[in-house]
C-alpha positions as CSV (number, residue, x, y, z in Angstrom):
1,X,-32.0,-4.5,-3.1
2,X,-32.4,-1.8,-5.6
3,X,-29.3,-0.2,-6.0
4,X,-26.1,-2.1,-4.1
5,X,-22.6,-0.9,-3.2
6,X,-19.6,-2.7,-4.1
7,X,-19.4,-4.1,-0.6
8,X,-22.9,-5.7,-0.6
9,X,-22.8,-7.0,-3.6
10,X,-19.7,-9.0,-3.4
11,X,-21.3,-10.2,-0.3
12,X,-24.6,-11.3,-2.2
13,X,-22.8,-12.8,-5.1
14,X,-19.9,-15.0,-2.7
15,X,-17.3,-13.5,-4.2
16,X,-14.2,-11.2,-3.2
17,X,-14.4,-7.1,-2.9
18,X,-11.9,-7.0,-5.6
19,X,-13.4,-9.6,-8.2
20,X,-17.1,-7.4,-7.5
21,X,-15.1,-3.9,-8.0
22,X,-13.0,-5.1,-10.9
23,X,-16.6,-5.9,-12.9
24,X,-18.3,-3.2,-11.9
25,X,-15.6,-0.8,-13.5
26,X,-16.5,-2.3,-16.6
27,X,-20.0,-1.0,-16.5
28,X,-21.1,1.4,-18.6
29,X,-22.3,4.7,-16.5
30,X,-25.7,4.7,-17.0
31,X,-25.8,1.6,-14.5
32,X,-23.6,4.0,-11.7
33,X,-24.4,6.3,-9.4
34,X,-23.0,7.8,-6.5
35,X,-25.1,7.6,-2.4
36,X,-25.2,9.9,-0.3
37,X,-21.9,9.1,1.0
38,X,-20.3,9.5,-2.3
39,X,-19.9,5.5,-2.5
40,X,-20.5,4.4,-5.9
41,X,-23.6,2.3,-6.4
42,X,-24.6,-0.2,-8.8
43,X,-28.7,0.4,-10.0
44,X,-31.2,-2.4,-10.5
45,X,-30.4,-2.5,-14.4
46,X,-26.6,-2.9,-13.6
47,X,-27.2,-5.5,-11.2
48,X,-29.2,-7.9,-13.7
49,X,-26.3,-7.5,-16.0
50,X,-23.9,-9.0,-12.8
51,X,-26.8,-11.7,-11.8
52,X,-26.0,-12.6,-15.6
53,X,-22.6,-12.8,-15.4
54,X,-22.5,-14.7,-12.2
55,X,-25.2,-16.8,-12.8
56,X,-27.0,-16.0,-9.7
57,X,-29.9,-13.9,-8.9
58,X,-30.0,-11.7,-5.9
59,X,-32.5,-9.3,-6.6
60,X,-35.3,-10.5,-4.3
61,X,-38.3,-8.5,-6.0
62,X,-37.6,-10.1,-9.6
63,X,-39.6,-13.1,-7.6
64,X,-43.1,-13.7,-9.7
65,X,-46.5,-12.8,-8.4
66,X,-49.9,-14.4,-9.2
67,X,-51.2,-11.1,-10.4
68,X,-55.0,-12.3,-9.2
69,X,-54.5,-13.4,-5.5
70,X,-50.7,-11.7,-4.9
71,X,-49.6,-14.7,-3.9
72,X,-45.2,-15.4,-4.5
73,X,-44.6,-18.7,-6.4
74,X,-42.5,-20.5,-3.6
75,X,-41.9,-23.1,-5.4
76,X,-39.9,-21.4,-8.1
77,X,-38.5,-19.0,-5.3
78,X,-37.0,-22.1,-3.3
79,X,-36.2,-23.7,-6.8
80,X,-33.9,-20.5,-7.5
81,X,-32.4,-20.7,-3.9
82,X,-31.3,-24.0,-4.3
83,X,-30.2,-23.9,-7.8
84,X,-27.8,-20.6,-6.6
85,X,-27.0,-22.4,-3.7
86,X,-26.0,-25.4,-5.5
87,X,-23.4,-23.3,-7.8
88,X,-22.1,-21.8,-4.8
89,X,-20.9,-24.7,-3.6
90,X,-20.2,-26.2,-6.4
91,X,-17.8,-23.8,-7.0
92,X,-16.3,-23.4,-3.6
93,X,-15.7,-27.4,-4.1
94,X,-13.5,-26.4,-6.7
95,X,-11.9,-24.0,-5.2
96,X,-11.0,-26.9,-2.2
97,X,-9.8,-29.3,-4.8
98,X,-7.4,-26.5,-6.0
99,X,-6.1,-25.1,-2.7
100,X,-5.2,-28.5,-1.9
101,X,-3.7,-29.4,-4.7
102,X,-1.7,-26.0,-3.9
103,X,-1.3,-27.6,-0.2
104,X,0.2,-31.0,-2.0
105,X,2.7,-28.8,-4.0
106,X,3.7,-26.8,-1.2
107,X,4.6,-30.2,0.9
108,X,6.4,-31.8,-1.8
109,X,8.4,-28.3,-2.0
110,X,9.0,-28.5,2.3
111,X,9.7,-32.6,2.2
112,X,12.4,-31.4,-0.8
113,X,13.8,-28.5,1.0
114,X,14.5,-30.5,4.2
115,X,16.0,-33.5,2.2
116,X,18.2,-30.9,1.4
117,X,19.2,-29.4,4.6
118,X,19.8,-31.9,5.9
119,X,21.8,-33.6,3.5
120,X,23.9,-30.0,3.6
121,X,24.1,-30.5,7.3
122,X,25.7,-34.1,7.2
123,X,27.8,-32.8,4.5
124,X,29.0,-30.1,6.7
125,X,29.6,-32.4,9.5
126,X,32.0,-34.5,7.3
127,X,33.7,-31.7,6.2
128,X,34.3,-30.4,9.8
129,X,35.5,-34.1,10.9
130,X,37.5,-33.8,8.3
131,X,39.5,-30.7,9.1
132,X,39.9,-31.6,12.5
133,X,41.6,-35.2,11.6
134,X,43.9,-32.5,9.4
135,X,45.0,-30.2,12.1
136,X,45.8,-33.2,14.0
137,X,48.6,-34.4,11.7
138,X,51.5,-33.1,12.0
139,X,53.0,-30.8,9.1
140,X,54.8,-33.4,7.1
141,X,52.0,-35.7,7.5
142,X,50.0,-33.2,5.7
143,X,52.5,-31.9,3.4
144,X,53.3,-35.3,2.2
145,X,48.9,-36.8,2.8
146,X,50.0,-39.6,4.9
């Protein structure tokens, strides 16, 4: 990838259209351009300065070569993968932990809602049993609370 759109390079990086277009605005120009579709395009200098802040490289072609046979170090290539690979999911794990913590909030929230209901319910059946045991007195009864 030489230049990237918005688009593929939140795909390449793992994160969100958004989080990818809200850093890419802060670019300075000289690392913009536009395709031929009038998208806006990040350029290979750009993109090192996102694999920087994201901590991930993406651009295949930065891979070393043994300059006498043309041979790709593997090693370090595969060493790269897993290291990125290794943050990704490192990070997704802590995006688990905090959605469920969000999940355990949101329960505690629902269990404390319908403690409520339903005490509002059996509070509204009493009071309903209780004006019917009043219309069935007669008016004195009432007048005087016997």
């Amino acid at each position: 990838m030489i230049n990237g759109t918005v688009t593929e390079l939140a795909e390449a990086f793992g994160v969100t259209r958004q989080a990818i277009n809200n850093r890419v605005k802060k670019l300075e120009d000289e690392y913009l351009s536009k395709n031929e579709r009038g998208v806006t395009v990040v350029n290979r200098e750009g993109i090192v300065i996102l694999e920087k802040h994201y901590g991930k490289t993406i651009l295949v072609d930065d891979v070393e070569e043994d300059k006498a046979t043309g041979a790709v170090d593997f090693e370090k290539l595969i060493s790269q993968l897993l290291t990125d690979k290794n943050k990704e999911i490192e990070r997704l794990n802590e995006q688990i932990v905090m959605k469920d913590s969000q999940i355990a909030e949101k329960d505690k929230q629902l269990d404390q809602q319908q403690q409520l209901t339903a005490k509002a319910l059996t509070e509204r059946e009493q009071t309903l049993i209780e004006l019917a045991d009043e219309k069935s007195k007669g008016f004195f009864a009432r007048l005087f609370k016997k």
